[in-house]
C-alpha positions, 0 to 999 in steps of 0.5 A: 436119302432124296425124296424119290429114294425115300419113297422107294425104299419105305412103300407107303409109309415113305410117301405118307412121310416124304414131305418130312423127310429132310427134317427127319434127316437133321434129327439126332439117333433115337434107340427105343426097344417095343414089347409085344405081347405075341409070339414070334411065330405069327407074322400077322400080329406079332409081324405088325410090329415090325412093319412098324419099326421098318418104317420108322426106320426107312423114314428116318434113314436108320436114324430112329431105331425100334427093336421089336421083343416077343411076349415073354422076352422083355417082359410077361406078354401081359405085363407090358402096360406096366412096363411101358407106364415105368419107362422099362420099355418105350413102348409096347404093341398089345390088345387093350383088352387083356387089361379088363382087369386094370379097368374095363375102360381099357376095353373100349380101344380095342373091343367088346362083345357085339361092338364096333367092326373094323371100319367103324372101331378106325372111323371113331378113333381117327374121326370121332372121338375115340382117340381123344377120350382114349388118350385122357383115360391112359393119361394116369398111366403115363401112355400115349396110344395109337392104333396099330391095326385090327384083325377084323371080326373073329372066328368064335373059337375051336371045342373038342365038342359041340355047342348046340345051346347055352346048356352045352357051355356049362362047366366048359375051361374056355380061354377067351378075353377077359371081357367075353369071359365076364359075358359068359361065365353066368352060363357056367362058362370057366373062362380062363386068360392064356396068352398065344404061346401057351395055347396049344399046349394047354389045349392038348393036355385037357387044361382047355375044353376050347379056345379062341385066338384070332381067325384061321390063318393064325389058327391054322399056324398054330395047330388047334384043329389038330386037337378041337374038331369043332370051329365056331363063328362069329367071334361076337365079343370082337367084330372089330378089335383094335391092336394099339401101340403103346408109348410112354408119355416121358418118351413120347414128349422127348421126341422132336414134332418131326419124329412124332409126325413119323411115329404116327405115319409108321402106326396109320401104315401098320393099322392098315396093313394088319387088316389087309393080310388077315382079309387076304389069308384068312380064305385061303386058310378056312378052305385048307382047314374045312377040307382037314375035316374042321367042323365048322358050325355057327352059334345058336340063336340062343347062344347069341341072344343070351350073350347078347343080353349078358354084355348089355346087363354087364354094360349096365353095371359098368355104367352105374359103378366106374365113371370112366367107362360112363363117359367113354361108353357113352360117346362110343355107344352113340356113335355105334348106334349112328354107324349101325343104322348107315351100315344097314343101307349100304354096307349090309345091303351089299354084302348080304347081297353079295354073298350070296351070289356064286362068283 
């Protein structure tokens, strides 16, 4: 395959990698097999994982080969860090933070509650130091990462009634990440940890009084507002959650310098292409819901700032009793505190701005 055929053929991710592309070629066939912990039916999340693999593929002229699982597949959709960290896999395509049980550190390279957005989440991995302190803190779990795209800041989930103050949480079964449901369970909140495919059918039978999973376009795909009138924003514990892959180190090591430079180009190319789809369907999709009769309310101030104090009391803890989280923490929270006070002049400015205006 010559250079302009490469570049045809793979889109962008060809032309990241077109100057490899006759090295590539010399390479010996690689066969690997991915673990996602999402359903096939969502071509957003589960869907990066296969740009992924095509990619790959195109710039190696079919010579590396990933084949992509769905959660439940190969493995539990929430077993693949141990899956990857025993070589059962190669590799895996899941949000960090589902693995808050592990260690809270694992929070970090994904999301928080009132972190990073997405701009600022990809700016401190690729040019601070996040990917650095990330790659030392997987070290002990035999994992190489690499992003692997972002959702963008969520929707605050779906309830079968309203939410007007941090009174009305109490008592309240709410499928969320393991570390929003740390932040909410003071308030009396039962947080409960349920992956994708389970959600609907849990929300029906009355397991769940609420839930929250992406935004509208995966929602809607999914059907919660067949069942929850009530659709909140914003999804405070993940303005801007990283989705990683997942590489065992043994793996990892084996491949040649030219396939890691094409592993790292398909992983740039799927990080950005998640963001895109989620920001082009996302409108489209909340219309469609809001004209269905979704309901749709922002939190109270008083749900914000109690939160809001919940996650720093948590923080608090984190830093005083777990010296991994410490030391990432804080390199995260400086750089956090820098990309606010330059988010406020321009990117804030603009967008409040802009929003406001009748296009």
């Amino acid at each position: 395959m010559d250079r302009r055929s490469l570049i045809k053929n793979a889109g962008i991710a060809g032309v990241l990698a077109a100057g490899i592309a006759p090295a590539v070629h010399a390479q010996a066939t690689v066969r690997w097999r991915l673990a996602s912990s999402f359903p096939k039916s969502l071509d957003t999340i589960f869907g990066t994982a296969e740009v992924f693999a095509k990619s790959v593929s195109d710039m190696t002229g079919g010579k590396f080969q990933i084949s992509v699982h769905a959660g439940g597949e190969l493995m539990p959709a929430f077993g693949v860090v141990d899956g990857v960290q025993n070589a059962s896999v190669e590799m895996a395509h899941t949000a960090p933070y589902y693995f808050y049980g592990k260690d809270p550190t694992f929070c970090l390279g994904c999301a928080v509650p009132f972190g990073m957005n997405t701009r600022q989440q990809n700016a401190w991995m690729y040019e601070g130091n996040g990917l650095k302190l990330m790659r030392a803190f997987y070290a002990k779990y035999n994992i190489i990462n690499l992003p692997g795209g972002n959702t963008g800041a969520q929707m605050g989930g779906w309830f079968r009634k309203e939410i007007k103050s941090v009174a009305d949480l109490k008592g309240l079964k709410f499928r969320t990440n393991p570390f929003a449901g740390k932040v909410l369970e003071p308030f009396g909140v039962i947080p409960q940890s349920i992956p994708g495919a389970d959600l609907y059918p849990a929300l029906e039978k009355g397991t769940l009084d609420g839930l929250e999973w992406v935004g509208p376009y995966d929602d809607q795909k999914l059907g919660f507002n067949k069942i929850a009138p009530f659709y909140y924003y914003p999804g405070w514990w993940e303005g801007g959650p990283e989705l990683d892959f997942y590489i065992n180190t043994k793996a990892w090591e084996g491949l040649s310098a030219d396939y890691k430079a094409v592993v790292e180009a398909a992983a740039a190319h799927a990080n950005i292409t998640m963001t895109a789809k989620y920001d082009a369907k996302n409108p489209i999709a909340l219309k469609q819901l809001v004209g269905s009769g979704t309901k749709l309310r922002p939190f109270s101030q008083d749900v914000m700032n109690a939160a809001f104090k919940s996650a720093q009391q948590i923080y608090s803890d984190l830093n005083n009793s777990n010296p991994e989280w410490k030391k990432i923490y804080s390199d995260w929270s400086k750089f956090l505190a820098d990309q606010n006070a330059w988010f406020r002049y321009t990117e804030g400015t603009f967008d409040r701005f802009m929003q406001q205006q009748k296009l």
